[in-house]
C-alpha positions, 0 to 999 in steps of 0.5 A: 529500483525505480518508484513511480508516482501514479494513481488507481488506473496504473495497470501495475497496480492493479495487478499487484492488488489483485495478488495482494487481495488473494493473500489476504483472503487466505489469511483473513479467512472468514474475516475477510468480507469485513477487512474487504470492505475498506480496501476499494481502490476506484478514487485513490489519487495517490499511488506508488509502485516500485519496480526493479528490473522493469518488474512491478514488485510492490506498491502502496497507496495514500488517500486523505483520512482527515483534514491533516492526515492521510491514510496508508492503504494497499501497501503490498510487496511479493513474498519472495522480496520481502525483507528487501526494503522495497516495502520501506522505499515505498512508506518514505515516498508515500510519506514525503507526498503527504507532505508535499501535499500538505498533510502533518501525518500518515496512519496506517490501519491494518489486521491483526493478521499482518504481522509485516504491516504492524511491523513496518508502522512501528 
């Protein structure tokens, strides 16, 4: 698997974003506007995707929530490769570049309906 370092211009990205926001408008149902909000990706610096066999396949982004801390956002894997560790490679990688850049912590925010995100924090 290879993980790339890249920012909210990769068209990779983009792509799985828009396949992750599709999931969550079902499962958010008419909670959706609400979590929608907070889910902008125009000035996130800091994005990974990872890619097996030349396929785009999960991504996951930081952007600073405070002066120590980064937050973790879009974090995304296809349904049929969960389980896989893809979601795990993409965390640590995000986490080593909190702290290359600087920053003590990562918090992740996530809905009550993400059971795979709530998993993946603990």
């Amino acid at each position: 698997m290879l993980i790339q370092r890249t920012t909210s211009e990769n068209k990779d990205f983009i792509e799985l974003v828009r396949h992750l926001d599709k999931a969550l408008a079902v499962r958010d149902g008419d909670e959706h506007a609400f979590y929608n909000r907070f889910n902008k990706i125009d000035t996130i610096k800091h994005v990974i995707v990872a890619y097996r066999d030349e396929r785009p396949v999960g991504c996951g982004a930081i952007k600073a929530y405070n002066e120590t801390t980064m937050e973790v956002k879009r974090m995304f894997v296809f349904p049929e490769l969960r389980g896989q560790g893809i979601a795990t490679k993409i965390l640590g990688e995000l986490e080593n570049w909190a702290i290359e850049l600087g920053y003590e912590s990562c918090v992740l925010k996530t809905g009550k309906k993400q059971p795979e995100a709530i998993h993946l924090s603990k």
